[in-house]
N, C-alpha and C positions, 0 to 999 in steps of 0.2 A: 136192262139191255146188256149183250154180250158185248165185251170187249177184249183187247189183247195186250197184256203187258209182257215187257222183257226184262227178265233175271238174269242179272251176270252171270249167276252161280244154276240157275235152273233151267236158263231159256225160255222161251216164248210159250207163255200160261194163259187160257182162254178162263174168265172170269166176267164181275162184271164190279163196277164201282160201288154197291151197295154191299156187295160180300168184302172190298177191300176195308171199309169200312167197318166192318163186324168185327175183321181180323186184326185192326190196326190196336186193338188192348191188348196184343199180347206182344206187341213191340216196346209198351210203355210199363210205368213202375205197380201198375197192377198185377206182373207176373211173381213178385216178391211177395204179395199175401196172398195171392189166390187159393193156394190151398188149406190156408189156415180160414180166411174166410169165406171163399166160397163152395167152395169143399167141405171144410168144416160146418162152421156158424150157418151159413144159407140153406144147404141143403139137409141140414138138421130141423131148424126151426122154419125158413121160411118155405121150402119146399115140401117140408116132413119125408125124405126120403133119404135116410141116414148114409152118404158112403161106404162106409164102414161093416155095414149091415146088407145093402142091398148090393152098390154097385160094385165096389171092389171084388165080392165072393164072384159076381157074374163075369166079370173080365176076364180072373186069375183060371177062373174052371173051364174057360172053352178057348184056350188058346192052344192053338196045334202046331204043325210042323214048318210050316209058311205063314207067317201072321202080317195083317195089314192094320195099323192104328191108324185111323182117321180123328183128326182131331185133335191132337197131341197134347195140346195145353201145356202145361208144363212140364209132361211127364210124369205126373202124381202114380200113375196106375201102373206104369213101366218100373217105376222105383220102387214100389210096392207089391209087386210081384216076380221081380229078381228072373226074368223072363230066360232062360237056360241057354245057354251057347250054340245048344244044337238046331234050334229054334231059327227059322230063315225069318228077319224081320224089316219089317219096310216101315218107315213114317211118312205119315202125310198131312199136311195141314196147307193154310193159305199164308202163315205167317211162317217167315224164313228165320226169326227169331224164337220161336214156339219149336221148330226142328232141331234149331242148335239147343237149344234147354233140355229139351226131351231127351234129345241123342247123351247129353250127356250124364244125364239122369238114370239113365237105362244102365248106363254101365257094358253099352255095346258100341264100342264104335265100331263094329263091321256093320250097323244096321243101314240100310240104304233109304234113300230119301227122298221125297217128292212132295212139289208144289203143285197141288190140285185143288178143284172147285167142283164138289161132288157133286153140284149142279148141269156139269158139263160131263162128255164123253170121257169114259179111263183113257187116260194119256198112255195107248201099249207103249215100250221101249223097243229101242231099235233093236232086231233079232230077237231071241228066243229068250222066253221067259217063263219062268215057275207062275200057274194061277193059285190064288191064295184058297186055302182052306179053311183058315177063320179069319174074320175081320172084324174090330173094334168100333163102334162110334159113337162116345158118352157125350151126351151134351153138345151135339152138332148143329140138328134139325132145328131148333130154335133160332138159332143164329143164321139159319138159311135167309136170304129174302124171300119174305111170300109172293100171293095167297098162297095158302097152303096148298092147293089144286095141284103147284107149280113145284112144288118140293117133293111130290112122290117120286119123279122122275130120279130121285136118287136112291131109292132101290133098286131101280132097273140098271144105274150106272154101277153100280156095285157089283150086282150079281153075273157084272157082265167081265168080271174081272179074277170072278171064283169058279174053286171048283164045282163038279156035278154034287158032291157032297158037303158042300161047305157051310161054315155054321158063324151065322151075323148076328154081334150082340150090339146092344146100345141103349141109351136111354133119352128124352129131352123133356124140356119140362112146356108140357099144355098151356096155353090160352084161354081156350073156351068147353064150356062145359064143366068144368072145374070150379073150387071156390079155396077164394085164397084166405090166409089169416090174418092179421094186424100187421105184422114182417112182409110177408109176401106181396102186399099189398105195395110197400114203401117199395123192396128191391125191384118187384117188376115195374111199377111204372118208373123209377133210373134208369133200367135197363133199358127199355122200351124209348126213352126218353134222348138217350147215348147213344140209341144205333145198336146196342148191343145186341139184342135184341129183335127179333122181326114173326111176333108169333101170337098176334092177338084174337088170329082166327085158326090157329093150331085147335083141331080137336083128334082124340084118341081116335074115333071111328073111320073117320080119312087115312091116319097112317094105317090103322088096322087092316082095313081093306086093301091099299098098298102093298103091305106086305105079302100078304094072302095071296095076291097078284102075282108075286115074282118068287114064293118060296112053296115049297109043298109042305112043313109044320112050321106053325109060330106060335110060338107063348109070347102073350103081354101080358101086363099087370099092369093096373095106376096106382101107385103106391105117391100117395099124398096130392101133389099137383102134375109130378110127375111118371109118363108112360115108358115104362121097363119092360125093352122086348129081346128074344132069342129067336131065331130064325134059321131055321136049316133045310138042304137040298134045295137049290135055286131052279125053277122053273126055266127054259132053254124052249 
């Protein structure tokens, strides 16, 4: 169910209590290993879909002149790819804590900021505004509240925020249709168990079709338990 909370620093952000929930680990002391373990360690062994390998190259290569990170986390991808000054850059996540980490991870403090719920309408700013050309989302969709039926709706809120040419990567790690390992097994049912989590009926062919919906090309891949997709020129 929609709701409406007010940010001192953000203003009035349309969300809903289940997504606050998802978002509130990254107010707590889980932001100090995340990248070493679930960056690292989880998405090596329990995911089988190396950062290193898959997702970092796909961030760092399609990031263009207007960039939107959805998601921010810590800012792991922003530090590790040293994102250039000429670069107009925007952050976005549900945790105002996950924004201050990132922003200053990045190494941009002109990056501008925003508290959104990609579940809901893009929040335009008041007056005239650049639409983004590439946009980021590692490891979001899971964390969405389902059914998944109800998560597609955040392509549409994306693409409605980019350019005719714009090019959307991301990745989230599946539910269903998939087979996990020994690891995998343990972290998603935590996950799942914590709220963190909301994806037990996530399958590839749902985002797939999604996608296909609101972009004219997309490549995906499932690499391990994890669907890694690219996405360009948004359907209008």
């Amino acid at each position: 169910m929609s709701t409406s909370i007010m940010h001192k620093k953000y203003g009035q952000v349309q969300t809903s209590a289940a997504a606050q929930r998802g978002a509130a680990c990254y107010e707590s002391w889980i932001m100090y290993i995340y990248d070493f373990f679930v960056l690292g360690f989880v998405n090596r062994f329990a995911w089988r879909c190396p950062t290193d390998k898959h997702l970092l190259p796909l961030f760092k290569n399609n990031i263009r002149t207007t960039h939107l990170d959805i998601g921010v986390g810590t800012g792991y991808y922003l530090k590790n790819c040293k994102i250039a000054s000429s670069v107009k850059l925007t952050l976005s996540d549900l945790s105002p804590n996950a924004i201050r980490v990132a922003k200053l991870r990045s190494g941009r403090p002109d990056a501008g900021e925003m508290l959104w719920d990609v579940t809901q309408p893009f929040p335009v700013p008041e007056g005239k505004y650049d639409k983004f050309d590439s946009v980021s989302m590692f490891y979001v969709l899971h964390c969405v509240p389902g059914p998944v039926k109800n998560k597609t709706v955040v392509f549409e809120n994306i693409k409605n925020c980019m350019t005719a040419d714009g090019v959307l990567t991301g990745a989230t790690v599946l539910g269903k249709g998939i087979q996990d390992n020994f690891i995998g097994k343990r972290v998603r049912a935590h996950c799942v168990a914590d709220g963190v989590f909301d994806n037990v009926d996530d399958d590839a062919e749902t985002f797939i079709n999604a996608l296909r919906d609101n972009f004219n090309h997309v490549e995906v891949e499932v690499i391990g338990v994890s669907l890694v997709f690219k996405a360009v020129d948004p359907i209008f």
